[in-house]
Every structure is written in structure tokens, then in C-alpha cells.
MMTF fields as JSON, N, C-alpha, C and O atoms, coordinates in Angstrom:
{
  "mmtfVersion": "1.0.0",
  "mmtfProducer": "UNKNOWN",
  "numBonds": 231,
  "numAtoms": 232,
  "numGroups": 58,
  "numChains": 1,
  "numModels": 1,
  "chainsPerModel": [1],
  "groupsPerChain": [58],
  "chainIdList": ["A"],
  "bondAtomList": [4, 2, 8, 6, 12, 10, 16, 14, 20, 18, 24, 22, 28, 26, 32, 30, 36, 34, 40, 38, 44, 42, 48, 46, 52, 50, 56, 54, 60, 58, 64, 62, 68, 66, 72, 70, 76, 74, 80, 78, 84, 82, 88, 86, 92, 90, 96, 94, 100, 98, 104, 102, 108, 106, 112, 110, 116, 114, 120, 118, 124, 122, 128, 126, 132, 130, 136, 134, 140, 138, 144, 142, 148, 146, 152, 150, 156, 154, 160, 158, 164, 162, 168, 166, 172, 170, 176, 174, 180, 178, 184, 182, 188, 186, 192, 190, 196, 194, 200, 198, 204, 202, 208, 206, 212, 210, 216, 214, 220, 218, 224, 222, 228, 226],
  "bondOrderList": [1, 1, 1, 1, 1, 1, 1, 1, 1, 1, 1, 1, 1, 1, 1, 1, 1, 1, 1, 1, 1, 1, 1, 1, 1, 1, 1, 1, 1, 1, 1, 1, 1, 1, 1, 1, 1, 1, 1, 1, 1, 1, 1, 1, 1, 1, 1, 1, 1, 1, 1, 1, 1, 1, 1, 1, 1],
  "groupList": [{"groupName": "UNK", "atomNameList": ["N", "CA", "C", "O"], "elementList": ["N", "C", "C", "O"], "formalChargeList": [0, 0, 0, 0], "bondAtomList": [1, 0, 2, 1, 3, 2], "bondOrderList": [1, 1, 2], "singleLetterCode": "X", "chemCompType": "L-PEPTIDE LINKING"}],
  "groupTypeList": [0, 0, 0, 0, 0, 0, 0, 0, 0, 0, 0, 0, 0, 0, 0, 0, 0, 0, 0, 0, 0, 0, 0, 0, 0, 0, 0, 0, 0, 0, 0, 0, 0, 0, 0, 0, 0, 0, 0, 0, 0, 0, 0, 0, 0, 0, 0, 0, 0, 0, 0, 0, 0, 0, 0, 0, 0, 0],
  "groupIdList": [1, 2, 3, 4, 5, 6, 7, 8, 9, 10, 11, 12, 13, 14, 15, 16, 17, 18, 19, 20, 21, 22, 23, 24, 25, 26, 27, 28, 29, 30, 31, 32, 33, 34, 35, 36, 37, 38, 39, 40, 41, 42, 43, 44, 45, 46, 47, 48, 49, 50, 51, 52, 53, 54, 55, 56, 57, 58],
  "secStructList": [7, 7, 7, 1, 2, 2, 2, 2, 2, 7, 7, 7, 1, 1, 1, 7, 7, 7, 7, 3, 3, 7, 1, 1, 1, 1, 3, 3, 3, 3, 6, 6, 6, 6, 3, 3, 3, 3, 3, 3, 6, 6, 3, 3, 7, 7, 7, 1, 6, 6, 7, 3, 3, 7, 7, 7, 7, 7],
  "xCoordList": [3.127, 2.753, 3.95, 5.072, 3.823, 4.923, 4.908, 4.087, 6.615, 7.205, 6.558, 5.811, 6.681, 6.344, 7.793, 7.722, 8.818, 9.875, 9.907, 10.001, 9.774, 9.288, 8.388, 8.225, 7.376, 6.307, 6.566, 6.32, 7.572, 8.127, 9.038, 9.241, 9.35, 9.981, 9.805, 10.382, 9.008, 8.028, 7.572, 6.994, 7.891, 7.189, 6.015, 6.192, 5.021, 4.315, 5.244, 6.222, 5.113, 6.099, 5.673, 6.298, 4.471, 3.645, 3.98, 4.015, 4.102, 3.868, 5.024, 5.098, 5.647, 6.268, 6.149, 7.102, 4.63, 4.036, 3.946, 4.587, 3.328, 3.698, 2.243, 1.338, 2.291, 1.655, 1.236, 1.92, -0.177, -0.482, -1.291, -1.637, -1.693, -1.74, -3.504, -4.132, -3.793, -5.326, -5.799, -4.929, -7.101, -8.012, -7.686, -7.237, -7.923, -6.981, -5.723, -5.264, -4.925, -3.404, -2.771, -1.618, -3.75, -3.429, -3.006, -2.898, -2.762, -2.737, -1.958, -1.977, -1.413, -0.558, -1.705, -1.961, -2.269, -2.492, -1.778, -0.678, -2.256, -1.651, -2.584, -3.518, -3.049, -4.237, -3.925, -4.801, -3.121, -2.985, -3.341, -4.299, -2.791, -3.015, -4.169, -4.593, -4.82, -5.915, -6.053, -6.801, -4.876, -4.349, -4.254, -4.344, -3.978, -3.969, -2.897, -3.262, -1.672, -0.729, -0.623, -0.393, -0.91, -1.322, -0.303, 0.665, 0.058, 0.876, 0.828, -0.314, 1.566, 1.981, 2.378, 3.416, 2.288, 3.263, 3.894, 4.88, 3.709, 4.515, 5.161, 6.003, 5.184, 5.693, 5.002, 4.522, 5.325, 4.252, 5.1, 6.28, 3.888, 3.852, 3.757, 2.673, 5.227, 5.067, 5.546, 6.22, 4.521, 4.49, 3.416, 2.357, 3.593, 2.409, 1.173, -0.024, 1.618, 1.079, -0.087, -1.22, 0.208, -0.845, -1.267, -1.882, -1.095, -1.956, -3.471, -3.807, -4.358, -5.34, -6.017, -5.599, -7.417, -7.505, -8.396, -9.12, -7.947, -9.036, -10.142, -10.416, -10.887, -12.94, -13.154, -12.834, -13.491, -14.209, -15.463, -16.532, -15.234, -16.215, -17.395, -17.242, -18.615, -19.703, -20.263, -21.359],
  "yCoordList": [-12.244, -11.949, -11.331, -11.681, -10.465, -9.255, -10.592, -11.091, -10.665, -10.985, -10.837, -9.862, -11.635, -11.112, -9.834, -8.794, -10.365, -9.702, -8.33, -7.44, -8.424, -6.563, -6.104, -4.91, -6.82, -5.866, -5.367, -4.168, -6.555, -6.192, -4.48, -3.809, -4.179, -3.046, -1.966, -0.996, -1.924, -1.33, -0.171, -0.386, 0.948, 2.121, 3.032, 2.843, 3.845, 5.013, 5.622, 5.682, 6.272, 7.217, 8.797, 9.837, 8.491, 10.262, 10.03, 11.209, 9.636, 9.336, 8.299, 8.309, 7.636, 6.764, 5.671, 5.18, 5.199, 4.713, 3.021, 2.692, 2.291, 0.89, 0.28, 1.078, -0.421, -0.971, -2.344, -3.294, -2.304, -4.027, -4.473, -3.393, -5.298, -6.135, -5.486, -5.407, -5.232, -5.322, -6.883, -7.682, -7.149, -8.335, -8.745, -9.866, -7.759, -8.962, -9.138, -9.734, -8.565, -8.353, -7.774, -8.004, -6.541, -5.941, -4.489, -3.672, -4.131, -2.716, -3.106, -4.105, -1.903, -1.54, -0.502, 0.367, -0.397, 0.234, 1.222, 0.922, 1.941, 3.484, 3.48, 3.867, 3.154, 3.187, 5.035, 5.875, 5.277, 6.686, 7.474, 8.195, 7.594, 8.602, 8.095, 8.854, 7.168, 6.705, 6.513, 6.966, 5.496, 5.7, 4.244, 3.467, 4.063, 2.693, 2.539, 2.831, 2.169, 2.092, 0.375, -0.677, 0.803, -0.123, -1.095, -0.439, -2.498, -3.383, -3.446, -3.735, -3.301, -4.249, -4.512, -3.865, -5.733, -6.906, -7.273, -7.981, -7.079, -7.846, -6.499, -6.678, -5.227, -4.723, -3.067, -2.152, -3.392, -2.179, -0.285, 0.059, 0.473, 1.698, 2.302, 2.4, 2.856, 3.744, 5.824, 6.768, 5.364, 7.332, 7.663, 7.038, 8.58, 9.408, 9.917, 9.763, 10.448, 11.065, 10.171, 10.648, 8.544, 7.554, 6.796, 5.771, 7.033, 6.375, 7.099, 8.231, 5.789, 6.556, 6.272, 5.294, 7.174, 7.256, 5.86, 5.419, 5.156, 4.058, 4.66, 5.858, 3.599, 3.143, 2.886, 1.869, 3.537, 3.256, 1.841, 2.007, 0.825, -0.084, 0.606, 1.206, 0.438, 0.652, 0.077, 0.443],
  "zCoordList": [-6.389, -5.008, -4.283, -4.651, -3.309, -2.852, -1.322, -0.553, -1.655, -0.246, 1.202, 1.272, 2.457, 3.681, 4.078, 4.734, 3.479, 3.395, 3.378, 4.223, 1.844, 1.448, 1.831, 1.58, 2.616, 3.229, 4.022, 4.161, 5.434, 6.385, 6.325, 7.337, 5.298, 5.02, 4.681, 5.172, 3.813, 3.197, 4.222, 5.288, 3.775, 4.828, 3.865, 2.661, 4.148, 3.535, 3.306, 4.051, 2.089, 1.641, 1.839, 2.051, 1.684, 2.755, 4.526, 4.88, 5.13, 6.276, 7.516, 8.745, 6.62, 6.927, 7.843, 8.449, 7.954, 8.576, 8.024, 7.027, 8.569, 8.666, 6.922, 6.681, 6.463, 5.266, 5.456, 5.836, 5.086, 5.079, 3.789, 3.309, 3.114, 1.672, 1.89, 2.946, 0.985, -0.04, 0.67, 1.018, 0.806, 0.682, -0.613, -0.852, -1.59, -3.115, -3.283, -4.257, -2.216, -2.968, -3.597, -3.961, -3.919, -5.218, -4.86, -5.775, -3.584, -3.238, -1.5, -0.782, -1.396, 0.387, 0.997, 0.165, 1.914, 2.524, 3.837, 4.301, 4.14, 4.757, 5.397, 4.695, 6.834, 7.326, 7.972, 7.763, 8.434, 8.774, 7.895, 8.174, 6.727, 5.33, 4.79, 3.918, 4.942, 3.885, 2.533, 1.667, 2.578, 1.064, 1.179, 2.13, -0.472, -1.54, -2.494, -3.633, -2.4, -3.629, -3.961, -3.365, -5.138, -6.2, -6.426, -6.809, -6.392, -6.79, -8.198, -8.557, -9.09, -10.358, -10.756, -10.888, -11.539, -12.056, -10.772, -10.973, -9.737, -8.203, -8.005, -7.126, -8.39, -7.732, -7.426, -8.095, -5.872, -5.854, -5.931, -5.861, -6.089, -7.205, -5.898, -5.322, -5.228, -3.936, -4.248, -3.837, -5.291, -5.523, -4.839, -4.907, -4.195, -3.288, -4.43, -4.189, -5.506, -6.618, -6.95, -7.019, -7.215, -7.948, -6.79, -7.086, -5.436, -4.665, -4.686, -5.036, -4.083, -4.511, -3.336, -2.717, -2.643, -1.505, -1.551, -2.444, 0.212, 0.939, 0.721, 0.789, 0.405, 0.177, 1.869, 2.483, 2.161, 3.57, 3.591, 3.004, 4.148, 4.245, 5.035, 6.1, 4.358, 5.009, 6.403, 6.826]
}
């Protein structure tokens, strides 16, 4: 599980905008860019390249 720490820090790397945790934990969100970078193994994957775009809730 990713720190409150490192989240606290944690910027978009398209955007440089602020990031908050997945409902599973498993991803940062970019609510500006509409993007998803993926956590794994605890650490999350902040390439612009393998984010992958937000699922819009219906």
C-alpha cells in the first residue's frame, strides 16, 4: 500500500497536477488529464506513456 506520504507528493507527470488513490488502490488518478497510473508491487508507474485513460462512471 503507497504511503499518505508519497501521495502527499506525488504530482501528474503530464500536468503536474495533484493525484488521489483508485477505490482499489491500485491506480493514481489525474482528474484534470483523465488519466490512471497504475501502482505495482507498491510502487506506482508515473510514465505518461502507460497511463491509461479514466472510465467515466455512468
Amino acid at each position: 500500500m503507497i504511503k499518505k506520504e508519497l501521495l502527499d507528493i506525488l504530482a501528474c507527470p503530464k500536468c503536474k497536477g495533484p493525484l488521489k488513490l483508485t477505490e482499489k488502490k491500485d491506480g493514481l488518478i489525474c482528474e484534470t488529464c483523465k488519466l490512471v497510473y497504475e501502482i505495482r508491487d507498491d510502487i506506482p508507474i508515473m510514465l505518461i506513456d502507460e497511463a491509461r485513460p479514466l472510465e467515466e462512471q455512468p
